[in-house]
C-alpha positions in Angstrom: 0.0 0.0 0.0 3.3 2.3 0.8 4.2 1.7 -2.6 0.9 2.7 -4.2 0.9 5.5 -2.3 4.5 6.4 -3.3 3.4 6.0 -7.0 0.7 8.2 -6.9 2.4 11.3 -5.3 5.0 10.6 -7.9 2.3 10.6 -10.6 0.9 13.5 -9.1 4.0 15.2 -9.2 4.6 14.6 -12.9 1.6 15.2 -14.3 2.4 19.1 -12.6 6.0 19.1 -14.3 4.1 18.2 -17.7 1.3 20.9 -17.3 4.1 23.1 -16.4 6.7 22.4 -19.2 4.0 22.0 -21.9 3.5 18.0 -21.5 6.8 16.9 -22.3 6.1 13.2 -20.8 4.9 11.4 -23.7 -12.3 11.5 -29.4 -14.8 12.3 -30.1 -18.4 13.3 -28.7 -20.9 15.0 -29.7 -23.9 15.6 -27.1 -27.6 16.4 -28.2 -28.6 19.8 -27.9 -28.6 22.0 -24.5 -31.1 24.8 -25.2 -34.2 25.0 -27.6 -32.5 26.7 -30.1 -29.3 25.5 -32.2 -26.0 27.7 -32.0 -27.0 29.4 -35.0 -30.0 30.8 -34.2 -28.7 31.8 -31.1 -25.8 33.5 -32.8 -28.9 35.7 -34.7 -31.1 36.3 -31.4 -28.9 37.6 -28.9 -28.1 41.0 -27.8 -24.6 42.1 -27.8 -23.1 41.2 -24.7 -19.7 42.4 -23.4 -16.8 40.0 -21.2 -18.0 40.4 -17.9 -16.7 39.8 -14.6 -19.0 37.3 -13.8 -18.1 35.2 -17.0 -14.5 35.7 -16.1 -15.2 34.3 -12.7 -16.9 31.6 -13.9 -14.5 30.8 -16.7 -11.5 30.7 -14.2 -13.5 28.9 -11.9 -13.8 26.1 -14.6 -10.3 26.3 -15.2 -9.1 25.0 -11.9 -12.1 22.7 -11.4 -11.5 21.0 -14.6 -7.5 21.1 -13.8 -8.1 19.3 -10.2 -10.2 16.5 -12.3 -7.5 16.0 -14.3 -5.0 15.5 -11.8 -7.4 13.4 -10.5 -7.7 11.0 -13.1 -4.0 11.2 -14.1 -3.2 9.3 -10.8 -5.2 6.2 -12.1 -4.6 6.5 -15.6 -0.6 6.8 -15.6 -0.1 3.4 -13.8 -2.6 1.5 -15.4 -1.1 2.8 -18.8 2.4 1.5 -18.1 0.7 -1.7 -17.0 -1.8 -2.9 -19.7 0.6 -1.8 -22.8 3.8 -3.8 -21.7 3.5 -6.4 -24.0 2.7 -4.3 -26.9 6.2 -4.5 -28.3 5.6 -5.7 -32.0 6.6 -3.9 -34.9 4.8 -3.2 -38.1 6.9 -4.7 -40.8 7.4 -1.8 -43.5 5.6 -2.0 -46.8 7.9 -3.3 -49.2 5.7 -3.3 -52.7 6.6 -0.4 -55.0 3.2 0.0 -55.6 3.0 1.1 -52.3 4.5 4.2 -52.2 2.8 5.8 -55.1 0.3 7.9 -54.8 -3.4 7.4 -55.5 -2.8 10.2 -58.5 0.1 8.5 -60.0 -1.5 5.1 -59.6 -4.4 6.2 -61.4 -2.6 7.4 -64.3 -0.5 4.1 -64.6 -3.7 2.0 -64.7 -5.6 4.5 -67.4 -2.2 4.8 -69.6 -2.4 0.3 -69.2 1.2 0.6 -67.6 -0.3 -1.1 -64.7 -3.6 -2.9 -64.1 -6.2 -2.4 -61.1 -6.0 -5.7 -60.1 -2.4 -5.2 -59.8 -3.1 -2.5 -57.6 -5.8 -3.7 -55.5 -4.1 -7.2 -54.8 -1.4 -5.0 -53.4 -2.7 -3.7 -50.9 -5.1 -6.0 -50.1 -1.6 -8.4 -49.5 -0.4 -5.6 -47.1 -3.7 -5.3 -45.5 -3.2 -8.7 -44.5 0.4 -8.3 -43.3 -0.3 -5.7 -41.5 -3.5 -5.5 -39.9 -2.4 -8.3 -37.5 -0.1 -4.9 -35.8 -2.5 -2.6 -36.2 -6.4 -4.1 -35.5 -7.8 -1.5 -37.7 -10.0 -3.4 -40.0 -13.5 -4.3 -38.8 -14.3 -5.9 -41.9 -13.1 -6.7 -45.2 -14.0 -7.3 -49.2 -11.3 -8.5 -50.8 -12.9 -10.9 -53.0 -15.7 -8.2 -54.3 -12.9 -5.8 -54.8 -10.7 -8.1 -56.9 -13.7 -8.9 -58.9 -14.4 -5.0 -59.8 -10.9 -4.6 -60.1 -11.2 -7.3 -63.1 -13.9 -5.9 -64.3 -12.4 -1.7 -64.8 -9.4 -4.0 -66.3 -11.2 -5.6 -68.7 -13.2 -2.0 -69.9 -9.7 0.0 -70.3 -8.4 -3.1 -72.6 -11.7 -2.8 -74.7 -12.7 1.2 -74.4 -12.0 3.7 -77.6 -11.9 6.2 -74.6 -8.3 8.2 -74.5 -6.6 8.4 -71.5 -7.6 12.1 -71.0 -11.3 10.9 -71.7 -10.8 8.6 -69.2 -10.2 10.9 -66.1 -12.5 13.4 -67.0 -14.5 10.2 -66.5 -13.0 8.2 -63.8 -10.7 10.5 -61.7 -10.0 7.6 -59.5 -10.2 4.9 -62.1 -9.0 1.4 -60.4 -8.0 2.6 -56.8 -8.3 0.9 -53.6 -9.9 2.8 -51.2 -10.6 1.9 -47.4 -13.8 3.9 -45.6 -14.4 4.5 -41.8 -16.8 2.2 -40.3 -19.3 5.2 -39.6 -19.6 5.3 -43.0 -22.1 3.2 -45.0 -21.0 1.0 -47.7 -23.2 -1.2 -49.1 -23.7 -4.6 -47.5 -20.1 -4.3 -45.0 -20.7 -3.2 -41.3 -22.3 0.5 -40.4 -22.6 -0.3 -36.4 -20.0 2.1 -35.6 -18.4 0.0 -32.6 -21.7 -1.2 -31.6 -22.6 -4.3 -29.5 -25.6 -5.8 -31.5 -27.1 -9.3 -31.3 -27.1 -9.9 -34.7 -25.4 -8.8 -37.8 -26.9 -5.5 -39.9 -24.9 -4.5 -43.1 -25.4 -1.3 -44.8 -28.5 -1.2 -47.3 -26.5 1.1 -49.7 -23.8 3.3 -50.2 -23.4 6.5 -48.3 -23.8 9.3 -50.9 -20.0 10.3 -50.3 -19.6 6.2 -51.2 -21.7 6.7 -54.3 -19.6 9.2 -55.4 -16.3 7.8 -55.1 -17.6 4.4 -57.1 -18.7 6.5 -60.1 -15.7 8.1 -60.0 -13.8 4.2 -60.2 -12.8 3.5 -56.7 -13.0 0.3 -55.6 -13.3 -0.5 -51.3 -11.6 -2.9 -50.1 -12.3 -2.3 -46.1 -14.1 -0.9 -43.5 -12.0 0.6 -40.4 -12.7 0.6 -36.5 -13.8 3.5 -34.8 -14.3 4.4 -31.1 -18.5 3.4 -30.6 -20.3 6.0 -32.2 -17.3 8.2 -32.8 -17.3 9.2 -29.2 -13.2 9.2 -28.3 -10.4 10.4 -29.5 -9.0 6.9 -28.4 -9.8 4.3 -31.5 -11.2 0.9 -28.9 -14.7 -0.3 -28.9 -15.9 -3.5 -27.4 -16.5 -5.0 -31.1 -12.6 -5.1 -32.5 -10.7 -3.9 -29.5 -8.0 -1.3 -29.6 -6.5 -0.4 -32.3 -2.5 0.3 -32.4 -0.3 2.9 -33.9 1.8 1.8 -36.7 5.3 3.4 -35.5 4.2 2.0 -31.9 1.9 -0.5 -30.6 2.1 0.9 -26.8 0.8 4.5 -28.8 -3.1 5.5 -29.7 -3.9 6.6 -33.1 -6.4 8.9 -31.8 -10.0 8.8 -32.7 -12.1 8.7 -34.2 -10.5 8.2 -37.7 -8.2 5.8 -36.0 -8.5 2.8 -38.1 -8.5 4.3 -41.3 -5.4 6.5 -40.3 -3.6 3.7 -39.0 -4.1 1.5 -41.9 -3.2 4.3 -44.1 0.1 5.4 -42.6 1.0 1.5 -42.4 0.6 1.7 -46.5 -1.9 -0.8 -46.0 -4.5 1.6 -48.1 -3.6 4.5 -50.3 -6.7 7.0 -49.3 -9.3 6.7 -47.3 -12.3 8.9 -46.1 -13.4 9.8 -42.4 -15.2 12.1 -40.3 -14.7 15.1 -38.2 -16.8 16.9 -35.2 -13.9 17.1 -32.8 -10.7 17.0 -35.0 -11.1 13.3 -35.9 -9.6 14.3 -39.3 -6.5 15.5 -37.8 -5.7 14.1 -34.8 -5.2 10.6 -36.0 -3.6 11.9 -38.9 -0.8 13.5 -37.0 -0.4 10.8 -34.6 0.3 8.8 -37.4 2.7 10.8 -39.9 -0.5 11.7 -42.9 -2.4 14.2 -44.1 -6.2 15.0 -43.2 -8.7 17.4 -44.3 -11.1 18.9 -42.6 -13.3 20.9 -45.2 -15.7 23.6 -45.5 -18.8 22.7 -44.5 -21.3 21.4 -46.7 -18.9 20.4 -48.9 -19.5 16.3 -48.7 -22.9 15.2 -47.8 -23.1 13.6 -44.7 -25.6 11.4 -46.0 -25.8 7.4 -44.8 -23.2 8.6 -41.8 -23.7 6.8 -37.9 -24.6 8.8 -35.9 -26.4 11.0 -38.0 -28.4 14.2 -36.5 -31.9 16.0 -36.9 -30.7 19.2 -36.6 -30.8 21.2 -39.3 -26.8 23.1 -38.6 -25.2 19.5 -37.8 -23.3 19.7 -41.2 -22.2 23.6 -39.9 -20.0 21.6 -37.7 -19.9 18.3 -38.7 -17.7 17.2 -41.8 -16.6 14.0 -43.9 -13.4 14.5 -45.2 -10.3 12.3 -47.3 -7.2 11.3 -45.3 -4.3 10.5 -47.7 -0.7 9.5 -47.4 0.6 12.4 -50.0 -0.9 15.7 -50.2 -1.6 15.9 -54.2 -4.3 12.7 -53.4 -6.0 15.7 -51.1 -7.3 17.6 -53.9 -8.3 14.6 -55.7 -10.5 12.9 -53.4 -12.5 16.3 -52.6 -12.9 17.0 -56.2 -14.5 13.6 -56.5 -16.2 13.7 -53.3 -18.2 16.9 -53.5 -21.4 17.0 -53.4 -24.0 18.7 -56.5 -24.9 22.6 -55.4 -21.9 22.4 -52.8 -19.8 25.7 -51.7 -17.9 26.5 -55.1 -14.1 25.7 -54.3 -11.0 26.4 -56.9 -9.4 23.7 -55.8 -7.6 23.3 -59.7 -6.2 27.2 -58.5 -2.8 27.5 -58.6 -1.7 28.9 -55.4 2.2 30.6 -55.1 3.5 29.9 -51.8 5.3 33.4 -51.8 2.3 35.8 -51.7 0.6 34.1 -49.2 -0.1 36.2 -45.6 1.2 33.5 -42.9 0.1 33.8 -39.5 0.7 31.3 -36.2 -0.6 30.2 -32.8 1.0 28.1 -30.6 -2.4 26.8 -28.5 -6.1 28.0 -27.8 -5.5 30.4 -25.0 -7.6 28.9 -22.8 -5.0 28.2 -19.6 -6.6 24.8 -19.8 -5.0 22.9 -22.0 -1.6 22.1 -22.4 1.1 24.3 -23.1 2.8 22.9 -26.8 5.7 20.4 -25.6 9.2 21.1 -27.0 8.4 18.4 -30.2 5.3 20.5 -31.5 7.3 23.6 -30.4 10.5 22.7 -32.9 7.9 21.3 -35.4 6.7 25.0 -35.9 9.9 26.4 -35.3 11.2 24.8 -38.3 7.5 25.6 -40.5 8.7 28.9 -39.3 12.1 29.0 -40.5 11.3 27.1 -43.4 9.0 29.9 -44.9 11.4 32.8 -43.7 14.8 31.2 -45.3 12.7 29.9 -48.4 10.3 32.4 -49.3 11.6 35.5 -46.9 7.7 35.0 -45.5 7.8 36.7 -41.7 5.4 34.4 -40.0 3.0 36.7 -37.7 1.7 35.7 -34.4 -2.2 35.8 -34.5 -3.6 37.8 -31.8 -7.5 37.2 -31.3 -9.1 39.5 -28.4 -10.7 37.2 -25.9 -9.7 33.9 -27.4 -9.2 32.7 -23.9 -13.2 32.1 -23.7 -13.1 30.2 -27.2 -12.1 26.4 -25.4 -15.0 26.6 -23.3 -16.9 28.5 -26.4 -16.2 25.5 -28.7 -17.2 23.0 -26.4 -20.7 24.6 -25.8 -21.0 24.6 -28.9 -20.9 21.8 -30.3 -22.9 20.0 -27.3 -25.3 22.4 -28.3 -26.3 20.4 -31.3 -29.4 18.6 -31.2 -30.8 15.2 -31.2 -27.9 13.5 -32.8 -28.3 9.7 -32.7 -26.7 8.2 -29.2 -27.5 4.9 -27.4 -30.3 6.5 -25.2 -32.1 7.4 -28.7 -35.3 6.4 -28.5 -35.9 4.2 -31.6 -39.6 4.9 -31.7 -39.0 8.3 -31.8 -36.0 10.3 -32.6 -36.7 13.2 -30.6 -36.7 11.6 -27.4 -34.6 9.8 -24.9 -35.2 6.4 -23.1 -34.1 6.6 -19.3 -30.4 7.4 -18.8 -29.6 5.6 -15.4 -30.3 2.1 -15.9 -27.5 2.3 -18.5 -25.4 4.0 -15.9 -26.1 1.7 -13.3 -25.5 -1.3 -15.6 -22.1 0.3 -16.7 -21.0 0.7 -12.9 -21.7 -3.4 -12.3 -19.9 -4.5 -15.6 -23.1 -5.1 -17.1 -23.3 -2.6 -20.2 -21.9 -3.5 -23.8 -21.9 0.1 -24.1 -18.3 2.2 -24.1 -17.6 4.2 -21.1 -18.1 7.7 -22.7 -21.3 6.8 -24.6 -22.8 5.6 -21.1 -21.2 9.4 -19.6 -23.0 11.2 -22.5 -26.3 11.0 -20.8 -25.4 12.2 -17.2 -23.0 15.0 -19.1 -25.9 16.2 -21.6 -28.4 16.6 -17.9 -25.2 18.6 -16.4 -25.4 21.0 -19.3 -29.3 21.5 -19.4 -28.7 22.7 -16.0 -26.6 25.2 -16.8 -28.0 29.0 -16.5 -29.1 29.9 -20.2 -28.0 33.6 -19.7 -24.4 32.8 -19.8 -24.0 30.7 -22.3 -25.8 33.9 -24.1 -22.6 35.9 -22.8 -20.7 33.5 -24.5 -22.3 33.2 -28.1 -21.3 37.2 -27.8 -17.9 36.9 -27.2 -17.9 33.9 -30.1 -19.3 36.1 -32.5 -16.5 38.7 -32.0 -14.4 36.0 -32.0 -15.2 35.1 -35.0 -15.7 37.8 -37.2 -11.9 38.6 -36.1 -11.0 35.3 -37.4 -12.7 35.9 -40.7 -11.0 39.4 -41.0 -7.4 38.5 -40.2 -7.7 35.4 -42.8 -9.2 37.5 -45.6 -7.9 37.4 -48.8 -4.8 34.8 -49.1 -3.9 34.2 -45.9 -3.6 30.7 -43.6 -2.7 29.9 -39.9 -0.2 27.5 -38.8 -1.8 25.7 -35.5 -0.6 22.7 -33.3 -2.6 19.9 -33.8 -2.1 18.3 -30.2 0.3 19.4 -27.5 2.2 16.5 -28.1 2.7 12.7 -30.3 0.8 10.3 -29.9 0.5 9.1 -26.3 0.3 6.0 -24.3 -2.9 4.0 -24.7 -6.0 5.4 -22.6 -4.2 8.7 -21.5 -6.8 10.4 -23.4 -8.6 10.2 -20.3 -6.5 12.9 -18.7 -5.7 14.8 -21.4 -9.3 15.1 -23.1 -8.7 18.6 -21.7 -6.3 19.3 -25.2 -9.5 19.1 -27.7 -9.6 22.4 -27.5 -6.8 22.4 -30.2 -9.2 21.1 -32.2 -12.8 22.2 -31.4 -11.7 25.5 -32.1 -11.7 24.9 -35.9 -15.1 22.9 -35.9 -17.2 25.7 -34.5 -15.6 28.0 -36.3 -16.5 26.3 -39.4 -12.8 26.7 -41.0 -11.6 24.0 -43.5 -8.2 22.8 -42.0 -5.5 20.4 -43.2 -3.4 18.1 -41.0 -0.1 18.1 -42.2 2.9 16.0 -41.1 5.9 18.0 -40.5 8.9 15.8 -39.0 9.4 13.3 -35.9 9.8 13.9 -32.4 13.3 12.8 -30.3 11.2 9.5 -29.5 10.8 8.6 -33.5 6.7 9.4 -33.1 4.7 12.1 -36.0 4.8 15.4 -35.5 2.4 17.9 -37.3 1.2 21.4 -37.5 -3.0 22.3 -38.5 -2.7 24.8 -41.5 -6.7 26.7 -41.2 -7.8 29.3 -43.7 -11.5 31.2 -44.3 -14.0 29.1 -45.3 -13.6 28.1 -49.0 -10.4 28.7 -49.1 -9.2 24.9 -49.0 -6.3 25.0 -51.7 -5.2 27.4 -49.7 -4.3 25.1 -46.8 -4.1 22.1 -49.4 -1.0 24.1 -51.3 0.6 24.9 -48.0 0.8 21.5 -46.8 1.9 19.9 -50.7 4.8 22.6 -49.8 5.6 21.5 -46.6 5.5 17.9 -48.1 8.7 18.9 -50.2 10.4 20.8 -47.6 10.0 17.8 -44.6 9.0 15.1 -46.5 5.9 14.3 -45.3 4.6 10.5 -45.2 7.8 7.8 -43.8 7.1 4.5 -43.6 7.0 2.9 -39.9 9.5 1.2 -38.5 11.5 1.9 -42.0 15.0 0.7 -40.3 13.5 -2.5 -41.3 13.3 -1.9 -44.8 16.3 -4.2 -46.6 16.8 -2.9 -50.5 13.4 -1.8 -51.2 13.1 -0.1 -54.3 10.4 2.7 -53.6 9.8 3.9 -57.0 
């Protein structure tokens, strides 16, 4: 008992040296609504409502409670984390197929020009898929023999089509290429229960619409990918697959909830893949695992065929689908074929030069309740930084937003506000109402619920909120819209943020649970409504993915897009894991 005791002052004591020195020790929910009205038409009711010293009580009052929680729950997590991922010492062999490390753009162009066929391609990686999901327990389900059998079948229309190559990608822009999806994501017939417990088996009727799009277009799936239940963690484990593992690091998360289809990505085990975003779940995985995500303006995909879906009419003001790719270039591609008809007009085909672009930086939220960056994120935008100045003789400008202190808590509210999105209290009779919250609590606290911890906690956290006085969260949209309308004048015209993803690399398994605190890094982009990319700039000391956010005004995705293809030449983007492995691979 000495000992435990020992332990935990010693926890204690580091977990106040990392909140001190920016965390140098090395999800995602999205509650029904809490008022009547959604964010947005709160945003147009309210009267204009100044900081006042009551919200700046309450704010810091938050602060401290919500830091003595943490340091609660850091004294139980840090042990158990050193305990339950000792044996996960196994490494990911590298990919060792040249077909591998091409990108989904080249690829595409070898199997229209017949200097490679789709089968070719697809039996690639659905070999490497088998290697190396074994490391990585990110496929929930696959369909390699349907996917070999379209792959045939494009084959077989190229050798007999009058069609020119150039004909062809006007036609097909994605003509033969593998392509995994999130589980969240319906595609016909595979599994939609997004880390759900269900007594029997219910494939997908049909395809998502984002699904639809990408087939006409000629891609071919070849996997589903695991996903924290109902996309409610940014820690990728359901009690359907399990955990899923880090390609660089088994002991390491991949995030969530895009954890799957970022870890099978980054392990070349698929060459694009498309995922889902409320809370950063396009770009936290991504960075903890060395790829590129894209968060885009909203509206741009349909959300269409999507679990959990929503009711509310703003949900896709917040909520986005977006492509995760191994190379930048494959970016642009996937949201030119994923867009959806009458969609925000985009130039993505705009060229963009680097040089006259206005660069601005932050190096966290400003909230006091997060971590401070740690010295790997710090060096990662040191070097962005230097980069740009020795390069391009770009002077990149600190962004300083009046009250942004107020935007962690902001964000949050925010996106809790959104209403009647589909949960496991949903009544299934009627989508506007709850079934009883506590018998699922009290069946959770005796072992008893197949339910994850934080879908059972979203009840009991959405009744906390309701209770929550009404005329301060008023104060709040007020200080949001100021906020905000600063954002959208600082980034006019060409102009883009550089923005630390996450305090740190990816972590030990389950630590999310004391440093949840750190979405703010994230939610500050999804109630904004920014488009933001996920960019991998280098590795930290400890051989783990580092990488910087790049935001811009809304539409103004090649603008991020062209920054991070940049930074892909400068740092070199996508490495393979564990590459010291690799013995005379030819890469190209």
């Amino acid at each position: 008992m000495q000992q435990i005791m020992r332990l935990q002052v010693v926890t204690f004591r580091l977990l106040s040296r990392e909140r001190r020195t920016g965390n140098k020790m090395s999800g995602e929910s999205s509650p029904p609504r809490v008022y009547s009205a959604s964010p947005s038409t709160a945003l147009n009711s309210h009267s204009h409502v100044t900081p006042s010293a009551n919200t700046i009580t309450m704010n810091a009052f938050m602060r401290r409670f919500l830091r003595f929680l943490v340091s609660l729950l850091a004294i139980i997590v840090l042990p158990i984390t050193y305990l339950v991922n000792i044996r996960r010492n196994k490494k990911c062999p590298p990919p060792a197929n040249p077909i591998l490390f091409k990108s989904a753009t080249e690829l595409t162009a070898m199997i229209r020009n017949r200097q490679i066929t789709s089968e070719q391609v697809v039996e690639a990686y659905i070999e490497r898929c088998k290697e190396a999901n074994p490391y990585l327990n990110a496929i929930v389900e696959p369909r390699y023999d349907a996917a070999l059998r379209e792959a045939r079948g494009i084959d077989k229309m190229i050798a007999s089509t009058s069609k020119t190559p150039e004909e062809l990608v006007k036609e097909f822009p994605l003509l033969g290429i593998p392509i995994t999806v999130k589980e969240s994501i319906a595609v016909e017939g595979m599994s939609n229960d997004c880390g759900t417990v269900y007594p029997y088996r219910k494939p997908a009727s049909k395809d998502a619409a984002v699904i639809r799009e990408a087939r006409a277009a000629g891609a071919i799936p070849i996997a589903v990918t695991s996903t924290p239940q109902l996309c409610m963690n940014w820690e990728t484990y359901n009690n359907v697959v399990g955990i899923t593992m880090n390609p660089y690091d088994q002991k390491r998360t991949t995030g969530g909830s895009s954890g799957g289809e970022s870890a099978l990505i980054s392990a070349a085990a698929s060459i694009v893949g498309i995922g889902s975003d409320i809370a950063g779940s396009l770009r936290l995985p991504p960075m903890f695992t060395g790829i590129f995500g894209h968060k885009p303006t909203p509206r741009l995909l349909s959300v269409e065929g999507h679990v959990p879906d929503s009711l509310d009419p703003d949900f896709e003001e917040y909520f986005t689908l977006g492509p995760i790719t191994r190379y930048a270039e494959d970016l642009t591609l996937m949201l030119k074929v994923l867009k959806q008809p009458g969609s925000p007009d985009l130039q993505l085909d705009k060229p963009v030069d680097v040089r006259k672009l206005k660069f601005y930086y932050m190096e966290g939220d400003g909230s006091n309740v997060s971590n401070a960056i740690g010295p790997d994120v710090r060096s990662a935008m040191e070097k962005a930084k230097d980069y740009l100045k020795k390069t391009h003789n770009i002077e990149v400008k600190p962004l300083k937003i009046k009250h942004i202190e107020h935007m962690w808590e902001i964000s949050i509210r925010i996106l809790l506000s959104i209403k009647h999105i589909r949960n496991i209290y949903t009544n299934p009779e009627k989508r506007e109402e709850w079934v009883s919250v506590w018998p699922e609590v009290l069946k959770s606290l005796v072992g008893m619920s197949n339910h994850n911890f934080l879908c059972v906690c979203y009840g009991p956290l959405t009744k906390f909120f309701d209770a929550l006085p009404k005329s301060y969260y008023k104060k709040l949209l007020s200080i949001y819209d100021e906020i905000k309308a600063e954002f959208e004048k600082l980034l006019s015209g060409d102009a883009v943020l550089l923005h630390p993803t996450f305090p740190t690399p990816a972590h030990l398994h389950y630590r999310i649970y004391y440093k949840f605190l750190n979405c703010g890094y994230l939610t500050i982009f999804s109630a904004l409504g920014l488009p933001v990319t996920q960019c991998p700039i280098g590795f930290s000391r400890d051989g783990l993915p580092v990488g910087l956010q790049i935001a811009a005004n809304k539409c103004n995705d090649h603008l991020t897009i062209a920054v991070a293809k940049e930074f892909e030449k400068a740092f070199g983007g996508w490495v393979p894991p564990n590459k010291e492995l690799l013995n005379n691979v030819k890469t190209a």
